[in-house]
C-alpha positions, 0 to 999 in steps of 0.5 A, spaced: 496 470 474 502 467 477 499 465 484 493 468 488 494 471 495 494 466 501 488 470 504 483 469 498 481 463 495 485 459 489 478 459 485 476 460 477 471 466 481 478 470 484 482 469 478 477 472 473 476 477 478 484 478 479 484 477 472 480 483 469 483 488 475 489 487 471 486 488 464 485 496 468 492 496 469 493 494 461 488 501 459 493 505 466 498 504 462 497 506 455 495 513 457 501 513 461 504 511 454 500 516 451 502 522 455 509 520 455 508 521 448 505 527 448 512 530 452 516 527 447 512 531 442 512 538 446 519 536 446 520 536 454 521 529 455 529 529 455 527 535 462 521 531 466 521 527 472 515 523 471 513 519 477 508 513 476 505 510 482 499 508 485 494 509 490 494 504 497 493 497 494 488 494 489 481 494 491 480 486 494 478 483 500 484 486 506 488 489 501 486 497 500 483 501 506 488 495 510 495 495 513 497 489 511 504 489 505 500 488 500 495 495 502 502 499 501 507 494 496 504 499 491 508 501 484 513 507 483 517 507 476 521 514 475 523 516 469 526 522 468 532 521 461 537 528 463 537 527 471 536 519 472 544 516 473 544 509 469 536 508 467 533 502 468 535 499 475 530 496 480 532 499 487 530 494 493 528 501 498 524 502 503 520 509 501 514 513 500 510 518 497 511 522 503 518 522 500 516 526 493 515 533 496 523 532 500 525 531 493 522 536 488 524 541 494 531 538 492 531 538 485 529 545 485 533 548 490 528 550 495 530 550 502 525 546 505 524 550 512 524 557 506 518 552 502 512 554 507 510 547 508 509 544 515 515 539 517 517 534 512 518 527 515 520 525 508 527 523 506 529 525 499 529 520 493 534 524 489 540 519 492 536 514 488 535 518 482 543 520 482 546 512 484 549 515 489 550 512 496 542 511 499 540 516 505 538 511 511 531 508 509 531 501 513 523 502 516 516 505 512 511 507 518 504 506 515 497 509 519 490 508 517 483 512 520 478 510 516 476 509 509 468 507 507 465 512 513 458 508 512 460 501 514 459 501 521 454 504 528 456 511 530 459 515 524 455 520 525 462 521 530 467 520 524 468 513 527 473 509 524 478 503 524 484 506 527 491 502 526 499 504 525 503 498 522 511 499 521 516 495 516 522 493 518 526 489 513 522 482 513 518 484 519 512 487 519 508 489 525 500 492 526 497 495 532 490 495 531 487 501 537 480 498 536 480 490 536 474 490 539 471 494 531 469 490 525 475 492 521 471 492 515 466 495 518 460 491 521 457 485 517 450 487 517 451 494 514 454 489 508 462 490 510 462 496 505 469 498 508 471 493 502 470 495 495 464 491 491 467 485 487 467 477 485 472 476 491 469 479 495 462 477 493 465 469 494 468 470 500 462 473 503 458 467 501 462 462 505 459 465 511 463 467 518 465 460 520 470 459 513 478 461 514 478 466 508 472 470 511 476 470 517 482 473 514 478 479 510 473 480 515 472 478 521 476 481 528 483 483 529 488 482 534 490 488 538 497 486 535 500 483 529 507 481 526 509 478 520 514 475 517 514 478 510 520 473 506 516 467 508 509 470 509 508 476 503 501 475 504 500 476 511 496 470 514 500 467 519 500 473 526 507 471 530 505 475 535 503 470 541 509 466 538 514 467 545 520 467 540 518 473 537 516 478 543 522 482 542 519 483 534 513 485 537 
């Protein structure tokens, strides 16, 4: 583990736990090898676009269900040997998994108003896969309604944490609809909008007066803004800081 997030504990507890969620990532990826062995041997691995990505963040304390970047910084590799212009580059690009159908479309041909699909607010990544000069990608818009359905009063009526967050460049920008809401869900209903786990466990235990408590659990602000190149974790809102209202 080369450094734990600022929003949890440095403990042996929190590494353990980061420490056995990577070793689910190791058993990912031996199928992932196992499958691209399986399309060498049906001899299509030359004419497949394969794309490997996750869901929205590991299931931690703040990241998965949230709106912070370490929630949507998630992997996305593609390899595709007769369609990729120099293989191996790692693109800095600001993307998502809307942008798929917009480029399956592409590749094959398929005029995306003749598709049948709704509207696409995707862009195409075949720029990406070609090296040719990239679309215009400088924002990724992210939303969140709800995750655990259970996790607080009132959801018989779908009651939910509603959030829109925006990236843009460094910053990074959270409105949260309903600050008046336990975010992950009401403490006394065992905050089950976060996965069970030892962080969480830990973090619980530390009780509503300790700082990390604070950052994973308890009540947000209506706004948030961060500043990703000297806050990747997301722990210092910038949002009352009167040098940033133009940000906001």
């Amino acid at each position: 583990i080369d450094r734990v997030p600022a929003c949890w504990p440095d403990t042996d507890v929190v590494r353990r736990d980061m420490l056995d969620y990577a070793t689910e990532i190791e058993a990912f990826d031996a199928e992932v090898a196992d499958l691209l062995a399986a399309l060498e041997a049906a001899g299509e691995k030359e004419n497949t676009l394969v794309i490997v990505t996750s869901d929205h963040g590991m299931p931690f304390p703040r990241i998965k269900g949230h709106t912070f970047d370490l929630a949507h910084r998630v992997p996305l590799a593609m390899r595709w040997p007769a369609g990729i212009v120099h293989p191996g580059r790692r693109v800095e690009a600001l993307v998502s998994a809307i942008d798929f159908a917009p480029t399956i479309l592409e590749l094959e041909r398929i005029d995306a108003a003749a598709s049948g699909m709704q509207p696409i607010t995707g862009a195409s990544l075949v720029d990406l896969l070609r090296n040719a000069p990239p679309r215009p990608r400088d924002r990724v818009i992210l939303g969140r309604e709800r995750n655990d359905a259970r996790c607080r009063p009132g959801t018989e009526s779908g009651l939910g944490y509603p959030a829109r967050a925006i990236r843009r460049g460094s910053l990074f920008y959270v409105h949260n609809f309903a600050p008046d809401r336990w975010p992950c869900g009401d403490p006394e209903l065992g905050l089950a909008d976060t996965d069970a786990g030892p962080t969480k466990a830990a973090i619980e235990a530390a009780g509503t007066t300790d700082r990390f408590w604070q950052l994973c659990f308890g009540k947000r602000p209506a706004d948030e803004l961060y500043d990703l190149d000297t806050d990747p974790d997301c722990v210092v809102n910038l949002a009352a800081d009167p040098a940033r209202a133009k940000d906001v």
